[in-house]
PDBQT receptor file of N, H, CA, C and O in Angstrom, charges set to zero:
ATOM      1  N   UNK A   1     203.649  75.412  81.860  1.00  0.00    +0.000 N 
ATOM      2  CA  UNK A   1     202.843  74.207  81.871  1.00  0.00    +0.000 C 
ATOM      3  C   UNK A   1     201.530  74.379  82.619  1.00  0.00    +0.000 C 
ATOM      4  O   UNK A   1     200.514  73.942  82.079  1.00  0.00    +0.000 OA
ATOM      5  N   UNK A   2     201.443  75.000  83.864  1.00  0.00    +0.000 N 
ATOM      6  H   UNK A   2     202.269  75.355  84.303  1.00  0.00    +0.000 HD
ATOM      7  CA  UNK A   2     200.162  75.111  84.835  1.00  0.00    +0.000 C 
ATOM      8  C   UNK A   2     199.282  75.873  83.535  1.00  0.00    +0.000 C 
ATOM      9  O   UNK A   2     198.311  75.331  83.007  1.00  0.00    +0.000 OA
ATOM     10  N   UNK A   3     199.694  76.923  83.221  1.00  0.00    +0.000 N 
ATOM     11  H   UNK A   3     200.483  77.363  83.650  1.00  0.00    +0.000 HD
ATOM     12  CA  UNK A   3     198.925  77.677  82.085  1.00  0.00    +0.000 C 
ATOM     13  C   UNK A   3     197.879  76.645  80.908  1.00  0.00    +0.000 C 
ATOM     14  O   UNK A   3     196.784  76.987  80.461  1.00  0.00    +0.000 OA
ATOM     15  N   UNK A   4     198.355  75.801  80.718  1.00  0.00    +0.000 N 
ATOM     16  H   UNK A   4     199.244  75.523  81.081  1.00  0.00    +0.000 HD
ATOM     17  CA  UNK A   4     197.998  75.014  79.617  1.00  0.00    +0.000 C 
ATOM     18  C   UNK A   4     197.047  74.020  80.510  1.00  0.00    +0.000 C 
ATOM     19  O   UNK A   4     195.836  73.847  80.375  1.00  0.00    +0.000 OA
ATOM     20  N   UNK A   5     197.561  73.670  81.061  1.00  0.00    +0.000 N 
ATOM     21  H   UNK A   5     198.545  73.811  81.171  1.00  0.00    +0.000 HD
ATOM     22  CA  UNK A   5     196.072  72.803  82.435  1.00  0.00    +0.000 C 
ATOM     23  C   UNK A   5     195.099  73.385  82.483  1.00  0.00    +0.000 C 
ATOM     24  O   UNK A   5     194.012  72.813  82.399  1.00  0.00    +0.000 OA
ATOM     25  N   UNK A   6     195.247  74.943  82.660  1.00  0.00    +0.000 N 
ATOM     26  H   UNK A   6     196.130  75.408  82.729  1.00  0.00    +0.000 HD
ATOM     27  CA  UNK A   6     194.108  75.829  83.583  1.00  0.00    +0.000 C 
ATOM     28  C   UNK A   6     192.686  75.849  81.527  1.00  0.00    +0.000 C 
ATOM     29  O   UNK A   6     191.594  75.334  81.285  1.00  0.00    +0.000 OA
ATOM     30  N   UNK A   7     193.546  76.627  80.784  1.00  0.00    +0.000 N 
ATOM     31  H   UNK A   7     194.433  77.045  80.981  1.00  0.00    +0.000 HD
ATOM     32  CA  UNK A   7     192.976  76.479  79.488  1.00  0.00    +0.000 C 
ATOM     33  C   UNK A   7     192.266  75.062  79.042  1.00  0.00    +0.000 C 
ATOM     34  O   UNK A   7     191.166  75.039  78.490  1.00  0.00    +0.000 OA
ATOM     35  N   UNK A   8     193.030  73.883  79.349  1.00  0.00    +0.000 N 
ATOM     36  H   UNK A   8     193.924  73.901  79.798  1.00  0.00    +0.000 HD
ATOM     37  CA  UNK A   8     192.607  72.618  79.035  1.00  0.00    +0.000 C 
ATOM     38  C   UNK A   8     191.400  72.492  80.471  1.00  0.00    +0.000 C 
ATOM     39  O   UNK A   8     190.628  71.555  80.274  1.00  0.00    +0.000 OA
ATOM     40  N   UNK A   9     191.242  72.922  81.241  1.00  0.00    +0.000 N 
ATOM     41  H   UNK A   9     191.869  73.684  81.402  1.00  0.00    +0.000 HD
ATOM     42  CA  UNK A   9     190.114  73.000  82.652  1.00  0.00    +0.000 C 
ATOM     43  C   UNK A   9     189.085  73.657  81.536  1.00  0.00    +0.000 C 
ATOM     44  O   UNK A   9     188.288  73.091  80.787  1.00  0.00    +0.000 OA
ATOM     45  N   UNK A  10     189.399  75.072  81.701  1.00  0.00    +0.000 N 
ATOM     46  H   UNK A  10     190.046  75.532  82.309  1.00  0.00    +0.000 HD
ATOM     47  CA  UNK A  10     188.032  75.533  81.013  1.00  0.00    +0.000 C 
ATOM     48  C   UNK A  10     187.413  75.143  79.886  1.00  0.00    +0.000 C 
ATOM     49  O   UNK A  10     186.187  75.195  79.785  1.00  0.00    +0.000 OA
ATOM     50  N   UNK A  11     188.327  74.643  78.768  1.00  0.00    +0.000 N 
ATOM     51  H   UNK A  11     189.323  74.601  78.850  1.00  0.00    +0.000 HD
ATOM     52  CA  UNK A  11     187.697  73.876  77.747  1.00  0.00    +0.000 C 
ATOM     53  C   UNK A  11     186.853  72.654  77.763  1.00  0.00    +0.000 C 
ATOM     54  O   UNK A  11     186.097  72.102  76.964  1.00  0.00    +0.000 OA
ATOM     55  N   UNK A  12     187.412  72.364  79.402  1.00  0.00    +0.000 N 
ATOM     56  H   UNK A  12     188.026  72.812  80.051  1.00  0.00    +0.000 HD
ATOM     57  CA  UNK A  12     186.747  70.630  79.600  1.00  0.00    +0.000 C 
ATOM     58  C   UNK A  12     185.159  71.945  80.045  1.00  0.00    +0.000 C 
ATOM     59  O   UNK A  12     184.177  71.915  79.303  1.00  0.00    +0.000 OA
ATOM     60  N   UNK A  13     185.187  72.822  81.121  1.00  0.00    +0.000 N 
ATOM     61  H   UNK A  13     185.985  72.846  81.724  1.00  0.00    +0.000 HD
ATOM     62  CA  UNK A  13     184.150  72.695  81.736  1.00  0.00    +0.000 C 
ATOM     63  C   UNK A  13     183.202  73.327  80.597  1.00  0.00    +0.000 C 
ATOM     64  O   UNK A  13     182.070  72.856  80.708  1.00  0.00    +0.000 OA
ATOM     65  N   UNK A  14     183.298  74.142  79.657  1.00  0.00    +0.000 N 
ATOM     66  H   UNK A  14     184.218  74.525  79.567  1.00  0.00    +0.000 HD
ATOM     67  CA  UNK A  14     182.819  74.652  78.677  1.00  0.00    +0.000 C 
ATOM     68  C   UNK A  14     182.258  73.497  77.622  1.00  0.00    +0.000 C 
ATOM     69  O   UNK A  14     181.427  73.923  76.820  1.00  0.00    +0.000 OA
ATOM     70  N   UNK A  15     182.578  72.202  77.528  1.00  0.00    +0.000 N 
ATOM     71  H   UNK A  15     183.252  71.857  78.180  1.00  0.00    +0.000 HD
ATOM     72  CA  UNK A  15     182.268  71.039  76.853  1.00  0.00    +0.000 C 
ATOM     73  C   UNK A  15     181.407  70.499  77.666  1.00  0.00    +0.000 C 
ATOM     74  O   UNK A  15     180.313  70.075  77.293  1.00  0.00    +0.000 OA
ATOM     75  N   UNK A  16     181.918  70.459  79.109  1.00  0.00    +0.000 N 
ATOM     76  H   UNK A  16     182.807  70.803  79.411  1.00  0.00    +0.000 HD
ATOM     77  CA  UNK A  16     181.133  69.687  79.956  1.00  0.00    +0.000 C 
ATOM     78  C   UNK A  16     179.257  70.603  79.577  1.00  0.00    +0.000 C 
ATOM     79  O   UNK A  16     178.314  70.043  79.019  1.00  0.00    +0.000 OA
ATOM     80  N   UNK A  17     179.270  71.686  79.972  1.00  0.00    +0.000 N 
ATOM     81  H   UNK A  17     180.037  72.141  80.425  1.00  0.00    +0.000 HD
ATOM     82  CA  UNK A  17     178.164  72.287  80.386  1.00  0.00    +0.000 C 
ATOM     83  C   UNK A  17     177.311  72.132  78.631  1.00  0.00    +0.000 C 
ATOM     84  O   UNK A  17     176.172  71.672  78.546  1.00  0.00    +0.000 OA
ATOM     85  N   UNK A  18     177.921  72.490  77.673  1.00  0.00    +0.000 N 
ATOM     86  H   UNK A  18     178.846  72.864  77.742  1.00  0.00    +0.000 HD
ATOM     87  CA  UNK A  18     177.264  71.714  76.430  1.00  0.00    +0.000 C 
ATOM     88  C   UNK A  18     176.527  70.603  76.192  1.00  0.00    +0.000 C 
ATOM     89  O   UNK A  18     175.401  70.467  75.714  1.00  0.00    +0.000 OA
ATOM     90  N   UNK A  19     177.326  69.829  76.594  1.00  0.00    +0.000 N 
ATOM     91  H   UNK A  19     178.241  69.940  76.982  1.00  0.00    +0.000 HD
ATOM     92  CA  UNK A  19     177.038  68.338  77.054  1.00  0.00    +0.000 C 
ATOM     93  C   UNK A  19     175.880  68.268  77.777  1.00  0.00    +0.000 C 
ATOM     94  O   UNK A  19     174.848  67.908  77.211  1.00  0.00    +0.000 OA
ATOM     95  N   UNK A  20     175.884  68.547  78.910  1.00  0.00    +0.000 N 
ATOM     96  H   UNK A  20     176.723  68.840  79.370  1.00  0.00    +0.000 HD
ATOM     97  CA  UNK A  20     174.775  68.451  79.959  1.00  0.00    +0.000 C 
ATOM     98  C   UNK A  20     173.699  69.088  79.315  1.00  0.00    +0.000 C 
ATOM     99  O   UNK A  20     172.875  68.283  78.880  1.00  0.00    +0.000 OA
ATOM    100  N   UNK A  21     173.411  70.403  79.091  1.00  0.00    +0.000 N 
ATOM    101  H   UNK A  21     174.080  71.057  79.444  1.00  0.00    +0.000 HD
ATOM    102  CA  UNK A  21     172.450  71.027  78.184  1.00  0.00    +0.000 C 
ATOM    103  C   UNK A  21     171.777  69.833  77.064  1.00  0.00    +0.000 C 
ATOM    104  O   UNK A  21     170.636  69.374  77.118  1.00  0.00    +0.000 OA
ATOM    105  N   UNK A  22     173.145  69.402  75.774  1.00  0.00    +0.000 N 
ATOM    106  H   UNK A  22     174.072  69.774  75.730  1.00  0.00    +0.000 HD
ATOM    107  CA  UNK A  22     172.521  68.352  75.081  1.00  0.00    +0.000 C 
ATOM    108  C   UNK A  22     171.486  67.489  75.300  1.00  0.00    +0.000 C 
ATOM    109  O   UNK A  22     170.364  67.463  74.794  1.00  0.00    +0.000 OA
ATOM    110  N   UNK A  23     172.108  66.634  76.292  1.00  0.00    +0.000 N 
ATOM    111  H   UNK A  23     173.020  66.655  76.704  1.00  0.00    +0.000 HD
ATOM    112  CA  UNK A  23     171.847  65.197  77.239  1.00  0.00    +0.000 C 
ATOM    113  C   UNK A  23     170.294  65.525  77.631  1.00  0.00    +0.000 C 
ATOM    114  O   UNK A  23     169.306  64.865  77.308  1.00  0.00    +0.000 OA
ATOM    115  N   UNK A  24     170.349  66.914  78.541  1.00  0.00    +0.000 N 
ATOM    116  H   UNK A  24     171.152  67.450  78.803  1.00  0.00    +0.000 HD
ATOM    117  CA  UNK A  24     168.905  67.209  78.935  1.00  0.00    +0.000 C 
ATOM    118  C   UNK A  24     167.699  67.252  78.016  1.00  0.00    +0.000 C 
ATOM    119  O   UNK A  24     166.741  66.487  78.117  1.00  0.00    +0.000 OA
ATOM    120  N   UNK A  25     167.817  68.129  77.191  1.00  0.00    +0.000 N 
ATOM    121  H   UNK A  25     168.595  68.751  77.110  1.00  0.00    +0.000 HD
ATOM    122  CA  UNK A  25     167.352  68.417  75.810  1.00  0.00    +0.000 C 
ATOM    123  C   UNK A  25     166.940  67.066  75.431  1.00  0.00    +0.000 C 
ATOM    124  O   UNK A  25     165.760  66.771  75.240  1.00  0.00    +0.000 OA
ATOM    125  N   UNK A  26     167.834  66.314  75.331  1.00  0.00    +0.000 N 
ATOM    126  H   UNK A  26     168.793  66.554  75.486  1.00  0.00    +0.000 HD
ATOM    127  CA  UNK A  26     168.046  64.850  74.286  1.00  0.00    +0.000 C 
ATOM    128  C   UNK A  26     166.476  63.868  75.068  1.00  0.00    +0.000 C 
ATOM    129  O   UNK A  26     165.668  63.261  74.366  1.00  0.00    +0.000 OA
ATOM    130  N   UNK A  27     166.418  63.933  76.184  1.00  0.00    +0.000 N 
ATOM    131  H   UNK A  27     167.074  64.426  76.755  1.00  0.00    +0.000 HD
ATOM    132  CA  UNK A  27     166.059  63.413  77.107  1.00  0.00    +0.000 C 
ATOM    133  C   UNK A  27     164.358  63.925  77.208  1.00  0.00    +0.000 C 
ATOM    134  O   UNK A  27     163.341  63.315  77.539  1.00  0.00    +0.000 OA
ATOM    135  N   UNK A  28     164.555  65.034  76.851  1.00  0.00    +0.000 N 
ATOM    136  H   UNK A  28     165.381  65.529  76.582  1.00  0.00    +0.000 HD
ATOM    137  CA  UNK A  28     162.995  65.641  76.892  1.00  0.00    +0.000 C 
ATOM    138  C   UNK A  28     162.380  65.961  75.829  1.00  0.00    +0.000 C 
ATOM    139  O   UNK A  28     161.179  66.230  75.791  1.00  0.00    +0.000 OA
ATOM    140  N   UNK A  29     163.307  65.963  74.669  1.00  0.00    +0.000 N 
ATOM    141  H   UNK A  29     164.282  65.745  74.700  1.00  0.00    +0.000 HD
ATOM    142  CA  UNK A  29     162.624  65.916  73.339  1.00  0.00    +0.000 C 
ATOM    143  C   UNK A  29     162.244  64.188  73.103  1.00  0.00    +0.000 C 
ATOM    144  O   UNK A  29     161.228  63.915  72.463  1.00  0.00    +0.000 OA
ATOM    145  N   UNK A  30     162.844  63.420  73.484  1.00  0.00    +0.000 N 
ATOM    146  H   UNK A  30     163.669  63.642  74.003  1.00  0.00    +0.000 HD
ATOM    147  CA  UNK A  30     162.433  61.712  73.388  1.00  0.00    +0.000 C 
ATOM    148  C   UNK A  30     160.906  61.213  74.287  1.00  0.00    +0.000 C 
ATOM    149  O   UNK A  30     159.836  60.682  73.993  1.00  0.00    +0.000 OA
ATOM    150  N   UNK A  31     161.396  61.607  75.189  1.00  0.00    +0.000 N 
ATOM    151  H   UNK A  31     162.266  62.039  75.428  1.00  0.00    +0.000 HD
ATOM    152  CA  UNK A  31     160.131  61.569  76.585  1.00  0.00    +0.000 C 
ATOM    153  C   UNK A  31     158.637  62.034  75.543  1.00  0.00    +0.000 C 
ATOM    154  O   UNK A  31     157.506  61.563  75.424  1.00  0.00    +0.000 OA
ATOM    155  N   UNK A  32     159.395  63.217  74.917  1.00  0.00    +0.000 N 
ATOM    156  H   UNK A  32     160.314  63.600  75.013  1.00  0.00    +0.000 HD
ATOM    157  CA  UNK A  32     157.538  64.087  74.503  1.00  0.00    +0.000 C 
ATOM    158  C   UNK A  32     157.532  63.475  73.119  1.00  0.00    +0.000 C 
ATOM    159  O   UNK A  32     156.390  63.554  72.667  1.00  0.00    +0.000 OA
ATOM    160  N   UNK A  33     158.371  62.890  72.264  1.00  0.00    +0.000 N 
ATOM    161  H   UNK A  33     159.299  62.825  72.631  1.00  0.00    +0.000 HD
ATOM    162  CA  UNK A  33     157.921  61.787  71.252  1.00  0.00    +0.000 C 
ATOM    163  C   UNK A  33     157.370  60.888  71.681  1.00  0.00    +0.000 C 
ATOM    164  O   UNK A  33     156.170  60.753  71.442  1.00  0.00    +0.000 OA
ATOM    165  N   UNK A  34     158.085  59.936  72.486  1.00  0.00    +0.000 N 
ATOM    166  H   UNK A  34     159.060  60.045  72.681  1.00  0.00    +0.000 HD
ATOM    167  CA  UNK A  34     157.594  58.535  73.159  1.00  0.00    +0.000 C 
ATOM    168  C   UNK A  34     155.937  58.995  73.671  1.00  0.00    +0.000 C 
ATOM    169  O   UNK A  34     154.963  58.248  73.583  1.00  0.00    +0.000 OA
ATOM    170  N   UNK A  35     155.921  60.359  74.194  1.00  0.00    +0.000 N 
ATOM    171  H   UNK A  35     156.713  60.966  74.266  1.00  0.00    +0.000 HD
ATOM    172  CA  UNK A  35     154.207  60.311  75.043  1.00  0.00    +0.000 C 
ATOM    173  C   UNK A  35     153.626  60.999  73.977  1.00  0.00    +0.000 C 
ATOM    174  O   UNK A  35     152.750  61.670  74.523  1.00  0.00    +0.000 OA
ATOM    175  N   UNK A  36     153.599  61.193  72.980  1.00  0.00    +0.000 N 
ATOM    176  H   UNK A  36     154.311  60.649  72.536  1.00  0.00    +0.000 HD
ATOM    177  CA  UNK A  36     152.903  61.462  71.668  1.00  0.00    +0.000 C 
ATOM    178  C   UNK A  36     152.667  60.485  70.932  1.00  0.00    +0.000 C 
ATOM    179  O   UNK A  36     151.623  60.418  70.283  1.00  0.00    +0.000 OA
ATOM    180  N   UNK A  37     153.820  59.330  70.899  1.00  0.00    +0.000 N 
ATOM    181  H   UNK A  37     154.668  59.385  71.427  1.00  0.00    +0.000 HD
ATOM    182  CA  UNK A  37     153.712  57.953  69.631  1.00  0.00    +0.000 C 
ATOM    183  C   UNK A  37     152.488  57.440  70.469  1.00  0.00    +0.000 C 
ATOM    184  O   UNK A  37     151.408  57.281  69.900  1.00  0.00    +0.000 OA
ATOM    185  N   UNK A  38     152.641  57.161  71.890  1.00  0.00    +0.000 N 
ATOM    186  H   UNK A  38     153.518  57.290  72.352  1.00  0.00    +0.000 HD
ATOM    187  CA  UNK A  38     151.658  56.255  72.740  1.00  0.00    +0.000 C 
ATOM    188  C   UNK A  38     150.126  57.098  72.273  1.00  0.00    +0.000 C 
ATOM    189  O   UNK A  38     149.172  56.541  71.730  1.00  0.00    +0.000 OA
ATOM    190  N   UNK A  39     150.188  58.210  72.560  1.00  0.00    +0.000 N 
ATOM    191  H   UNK A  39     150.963  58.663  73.001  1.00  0.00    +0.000 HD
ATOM    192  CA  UNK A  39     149.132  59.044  72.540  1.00  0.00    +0.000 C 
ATOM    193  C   UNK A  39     148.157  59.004  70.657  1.00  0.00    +0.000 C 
ATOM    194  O   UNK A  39     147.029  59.318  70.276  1.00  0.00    +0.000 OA
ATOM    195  N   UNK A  40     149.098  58.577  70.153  1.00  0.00    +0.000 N 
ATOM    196  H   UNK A  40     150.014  58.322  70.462  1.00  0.00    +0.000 HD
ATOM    197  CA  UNK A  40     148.904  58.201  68.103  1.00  0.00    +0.000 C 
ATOM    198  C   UNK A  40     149.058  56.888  68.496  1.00  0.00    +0.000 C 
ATOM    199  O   UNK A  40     149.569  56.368  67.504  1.00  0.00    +0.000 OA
ATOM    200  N   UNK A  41     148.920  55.975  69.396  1.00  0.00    +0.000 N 
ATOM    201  H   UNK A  41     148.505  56.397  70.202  1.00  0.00    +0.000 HD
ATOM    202  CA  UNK A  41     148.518  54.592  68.781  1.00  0.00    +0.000 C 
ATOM    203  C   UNK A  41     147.361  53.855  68.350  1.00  0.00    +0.000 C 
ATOM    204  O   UNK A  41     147.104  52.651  68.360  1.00  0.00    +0.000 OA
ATOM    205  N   UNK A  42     146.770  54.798  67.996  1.00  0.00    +0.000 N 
ATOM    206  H   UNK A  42     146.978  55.776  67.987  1.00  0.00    +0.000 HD
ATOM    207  CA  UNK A  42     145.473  54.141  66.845  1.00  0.00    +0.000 C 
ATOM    208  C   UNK A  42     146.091  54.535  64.972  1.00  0.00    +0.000 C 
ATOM    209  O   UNK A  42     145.675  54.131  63.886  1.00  0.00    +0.000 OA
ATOM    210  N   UNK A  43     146.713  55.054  65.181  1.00  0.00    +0.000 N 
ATOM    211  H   UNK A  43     147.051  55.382  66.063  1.00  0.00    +0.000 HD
ATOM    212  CA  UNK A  43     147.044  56.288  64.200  1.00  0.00    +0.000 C 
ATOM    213  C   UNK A  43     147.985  54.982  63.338  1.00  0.00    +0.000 C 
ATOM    214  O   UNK A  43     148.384  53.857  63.638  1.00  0.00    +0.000 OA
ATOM    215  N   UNK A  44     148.056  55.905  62.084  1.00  0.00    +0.000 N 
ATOM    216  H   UNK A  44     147.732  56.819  61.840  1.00  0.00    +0.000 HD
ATOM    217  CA  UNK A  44     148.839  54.833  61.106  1.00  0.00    +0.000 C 
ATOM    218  C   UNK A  44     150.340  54.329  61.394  1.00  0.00    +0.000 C 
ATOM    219  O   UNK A  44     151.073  55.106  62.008  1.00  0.00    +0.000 OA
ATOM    220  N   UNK A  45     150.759  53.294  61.061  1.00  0.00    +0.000 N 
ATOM    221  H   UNK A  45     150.165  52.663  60.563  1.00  0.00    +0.000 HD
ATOM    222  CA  UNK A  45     152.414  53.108  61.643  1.00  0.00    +0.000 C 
ATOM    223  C   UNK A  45     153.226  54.033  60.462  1.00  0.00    +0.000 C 
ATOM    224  O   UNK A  45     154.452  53.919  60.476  1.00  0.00    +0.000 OA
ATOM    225  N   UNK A  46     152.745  54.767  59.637  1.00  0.00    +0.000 N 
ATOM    226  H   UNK A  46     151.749  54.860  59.626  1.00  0.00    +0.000 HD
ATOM    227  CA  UNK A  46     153.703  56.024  58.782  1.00  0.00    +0.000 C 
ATOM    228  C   UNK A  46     153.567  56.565  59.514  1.00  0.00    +0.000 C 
ATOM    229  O   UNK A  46     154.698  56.783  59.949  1.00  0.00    +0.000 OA
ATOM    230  N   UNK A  47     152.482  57.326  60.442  1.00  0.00    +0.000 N 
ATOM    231  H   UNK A  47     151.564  57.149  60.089  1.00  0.00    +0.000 HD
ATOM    232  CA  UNK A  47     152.637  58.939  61.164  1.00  0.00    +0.000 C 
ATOM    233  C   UNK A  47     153.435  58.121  62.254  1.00  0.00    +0.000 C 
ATOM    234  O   UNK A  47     153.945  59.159  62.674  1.00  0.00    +0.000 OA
ATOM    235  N   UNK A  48     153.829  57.428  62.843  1.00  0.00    +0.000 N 
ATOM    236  H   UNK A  48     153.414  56.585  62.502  1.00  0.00    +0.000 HD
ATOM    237  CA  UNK A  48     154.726  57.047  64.023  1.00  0.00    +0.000 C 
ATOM    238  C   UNK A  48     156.092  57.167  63.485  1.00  0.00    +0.000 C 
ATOM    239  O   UNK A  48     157.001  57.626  64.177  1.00  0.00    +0.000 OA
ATOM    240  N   UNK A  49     156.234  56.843  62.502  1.00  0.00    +0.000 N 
ATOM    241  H   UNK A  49     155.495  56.470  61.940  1.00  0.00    +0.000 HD
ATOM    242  CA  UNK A  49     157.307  56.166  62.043  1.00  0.00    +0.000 C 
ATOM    243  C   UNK A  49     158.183  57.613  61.681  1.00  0.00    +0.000 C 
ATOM    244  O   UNK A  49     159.410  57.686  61.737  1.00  0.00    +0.000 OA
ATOM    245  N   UNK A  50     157.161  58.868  61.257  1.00  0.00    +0.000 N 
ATOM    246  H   UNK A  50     156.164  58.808  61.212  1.00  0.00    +0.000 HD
ATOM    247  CA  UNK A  50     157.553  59.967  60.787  1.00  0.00    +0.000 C 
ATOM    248  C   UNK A  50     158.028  60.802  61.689  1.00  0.00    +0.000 C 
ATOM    249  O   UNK A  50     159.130  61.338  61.567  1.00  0.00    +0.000 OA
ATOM    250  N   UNK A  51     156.959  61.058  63.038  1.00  0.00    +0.000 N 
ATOM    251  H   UNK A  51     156.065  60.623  63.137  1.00  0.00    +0.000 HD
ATOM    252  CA  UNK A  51     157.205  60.923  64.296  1.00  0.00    +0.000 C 
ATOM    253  C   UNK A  51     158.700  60.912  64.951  1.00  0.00    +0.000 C 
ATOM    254  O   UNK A  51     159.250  61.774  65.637  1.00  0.00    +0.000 OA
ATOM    255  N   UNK A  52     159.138  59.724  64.536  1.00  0.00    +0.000 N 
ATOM    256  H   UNK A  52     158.691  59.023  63.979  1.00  0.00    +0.000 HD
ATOM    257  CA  UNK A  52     160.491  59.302  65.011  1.00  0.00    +0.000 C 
ATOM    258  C   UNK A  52     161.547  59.844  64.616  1.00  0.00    +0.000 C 
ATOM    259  O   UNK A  52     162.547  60.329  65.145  1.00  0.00    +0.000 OA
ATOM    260  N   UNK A  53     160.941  59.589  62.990  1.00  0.00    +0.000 N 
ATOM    261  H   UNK A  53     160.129  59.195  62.560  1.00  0.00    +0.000 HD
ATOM    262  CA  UNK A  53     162.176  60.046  62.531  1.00  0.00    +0.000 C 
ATOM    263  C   UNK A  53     162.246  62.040  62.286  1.00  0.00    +0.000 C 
ATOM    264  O   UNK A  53     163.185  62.611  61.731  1.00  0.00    +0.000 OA
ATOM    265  N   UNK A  54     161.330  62.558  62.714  1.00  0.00    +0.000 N 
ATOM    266  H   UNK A  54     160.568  62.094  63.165  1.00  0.00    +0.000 HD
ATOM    267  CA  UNK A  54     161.583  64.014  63.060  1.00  0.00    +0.000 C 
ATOM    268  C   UNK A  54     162.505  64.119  64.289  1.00  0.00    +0.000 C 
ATOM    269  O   UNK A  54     163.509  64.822  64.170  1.00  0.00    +0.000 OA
ATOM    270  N   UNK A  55     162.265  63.486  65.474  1.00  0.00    +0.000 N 
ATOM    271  H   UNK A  55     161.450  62.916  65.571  1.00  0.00    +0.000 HD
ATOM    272  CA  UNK A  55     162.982  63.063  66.431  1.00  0.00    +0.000 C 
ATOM    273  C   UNK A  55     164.374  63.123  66.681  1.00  0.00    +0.000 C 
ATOM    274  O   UNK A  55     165.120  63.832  67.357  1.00  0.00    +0.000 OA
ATOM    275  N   UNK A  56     164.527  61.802  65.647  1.00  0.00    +0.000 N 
ATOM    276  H   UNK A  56     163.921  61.226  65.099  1.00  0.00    +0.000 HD
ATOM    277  CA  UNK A  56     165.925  61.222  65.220  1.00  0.00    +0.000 C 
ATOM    278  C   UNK A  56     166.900  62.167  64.536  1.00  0.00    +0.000 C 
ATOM    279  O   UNK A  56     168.107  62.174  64.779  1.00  0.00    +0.000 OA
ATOM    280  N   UNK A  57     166.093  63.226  63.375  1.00  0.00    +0.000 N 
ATOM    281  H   UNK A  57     165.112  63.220  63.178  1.00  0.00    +0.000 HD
ATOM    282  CA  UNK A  57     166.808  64.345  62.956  1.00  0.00    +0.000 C 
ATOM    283  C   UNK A  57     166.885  65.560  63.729  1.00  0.00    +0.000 C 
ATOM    284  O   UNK A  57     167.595  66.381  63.148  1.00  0.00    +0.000 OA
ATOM    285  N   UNK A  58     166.507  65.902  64.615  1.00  0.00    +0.000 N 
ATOM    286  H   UNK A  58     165.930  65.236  65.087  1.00  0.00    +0.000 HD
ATOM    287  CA  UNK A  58     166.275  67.063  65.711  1.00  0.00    +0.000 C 
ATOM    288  C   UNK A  58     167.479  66.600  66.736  1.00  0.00    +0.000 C 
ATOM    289  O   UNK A  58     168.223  67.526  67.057  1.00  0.00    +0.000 OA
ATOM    290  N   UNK A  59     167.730  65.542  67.199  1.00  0.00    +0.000 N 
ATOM    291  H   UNK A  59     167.125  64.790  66.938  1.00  0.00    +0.000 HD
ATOM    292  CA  UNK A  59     168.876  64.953  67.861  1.00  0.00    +0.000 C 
ATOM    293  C   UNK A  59     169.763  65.083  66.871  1.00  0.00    +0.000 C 
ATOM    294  O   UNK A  59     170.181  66.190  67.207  1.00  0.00    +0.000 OA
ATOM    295  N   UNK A  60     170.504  64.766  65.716  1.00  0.00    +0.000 N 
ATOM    296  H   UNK A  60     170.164  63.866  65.443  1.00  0.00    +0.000 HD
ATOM    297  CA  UNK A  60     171.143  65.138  64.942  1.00  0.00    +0.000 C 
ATOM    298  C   UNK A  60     171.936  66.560  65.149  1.00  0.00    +0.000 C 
ATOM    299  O   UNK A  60     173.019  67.024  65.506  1.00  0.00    +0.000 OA
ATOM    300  N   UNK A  61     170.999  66.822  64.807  1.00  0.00    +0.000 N 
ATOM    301  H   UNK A  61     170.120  66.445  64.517  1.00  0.00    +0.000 HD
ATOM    302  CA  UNK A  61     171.297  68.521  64.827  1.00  0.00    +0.000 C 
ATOM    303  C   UNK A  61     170.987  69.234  65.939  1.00  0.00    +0.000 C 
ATOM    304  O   UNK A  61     170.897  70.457  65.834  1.00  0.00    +0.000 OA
ATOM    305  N   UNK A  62     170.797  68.682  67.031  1.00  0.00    +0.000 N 
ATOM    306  H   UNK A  62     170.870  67.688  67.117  1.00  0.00    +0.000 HD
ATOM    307  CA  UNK A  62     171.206  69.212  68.649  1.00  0.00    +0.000 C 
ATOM    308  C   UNK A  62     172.121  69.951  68.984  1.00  0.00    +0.000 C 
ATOM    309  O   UNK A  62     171.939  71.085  69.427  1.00  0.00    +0.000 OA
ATOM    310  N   UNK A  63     173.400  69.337  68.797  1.00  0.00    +0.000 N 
ATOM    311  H   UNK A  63     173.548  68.415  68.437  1.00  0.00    +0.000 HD
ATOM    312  CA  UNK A  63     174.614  69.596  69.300  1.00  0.00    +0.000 C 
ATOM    313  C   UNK A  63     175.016  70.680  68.110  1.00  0.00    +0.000 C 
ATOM    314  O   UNK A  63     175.875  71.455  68.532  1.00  0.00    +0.000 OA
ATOM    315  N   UNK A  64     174.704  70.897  66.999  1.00  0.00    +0.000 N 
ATOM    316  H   UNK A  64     174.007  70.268  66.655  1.00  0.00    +0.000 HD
ATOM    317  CA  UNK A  64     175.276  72.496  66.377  1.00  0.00    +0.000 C 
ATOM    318  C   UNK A  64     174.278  73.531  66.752  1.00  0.00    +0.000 C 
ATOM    319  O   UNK A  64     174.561  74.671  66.383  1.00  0.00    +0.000 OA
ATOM    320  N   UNK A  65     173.255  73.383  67.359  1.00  0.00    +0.000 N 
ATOM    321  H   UNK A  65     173.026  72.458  67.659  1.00  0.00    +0.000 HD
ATOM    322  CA  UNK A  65     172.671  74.371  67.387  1.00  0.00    +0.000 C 
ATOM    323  C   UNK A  65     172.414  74.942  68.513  1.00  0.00    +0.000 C 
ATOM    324  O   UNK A  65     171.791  75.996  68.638  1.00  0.00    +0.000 OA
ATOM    325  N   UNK A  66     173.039  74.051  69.694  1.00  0.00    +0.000 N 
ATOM    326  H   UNK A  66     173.545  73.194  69.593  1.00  0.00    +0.000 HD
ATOM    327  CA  UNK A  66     173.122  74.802  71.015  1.00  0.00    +0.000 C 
ATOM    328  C   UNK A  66     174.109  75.678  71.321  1.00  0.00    +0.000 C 
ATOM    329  O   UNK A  66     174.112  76.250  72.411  1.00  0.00    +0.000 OA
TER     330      UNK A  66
């Protein structure tokens, strides 16, 4: 039984540290959209909108590609 704890430990901390990586990532790819949309607000509401949604698909596909 201890055996199966210790395996279920490293799987948590091996998820955990994924996670955190994600989260960070997630966090600084949004930040440098958000200060780019501000930075395009003269700009058309399509290039914002496109903007986002590059964003929105890059978060998507975060988590398989880390």
């Amino acid at each position: 039984m201890p055996e199966i704890v210790q395996v279920i430990n490293r799987g948590s901390e091996t998820w955990a540290a994924i996670m955190l990586a994600v989260t960070v990532q997630s966090a600084l790819l949004l930040g440098l959209a958000m200060l780019v949309a501000i930075l395009l607000h003269r700009s058309s509401p399509a290039l914002r909108y496109w903007l986002w949604q590059i964003a929105a698909i890059k978060l998507l596909i975060m988590p398989l590609w880390t």
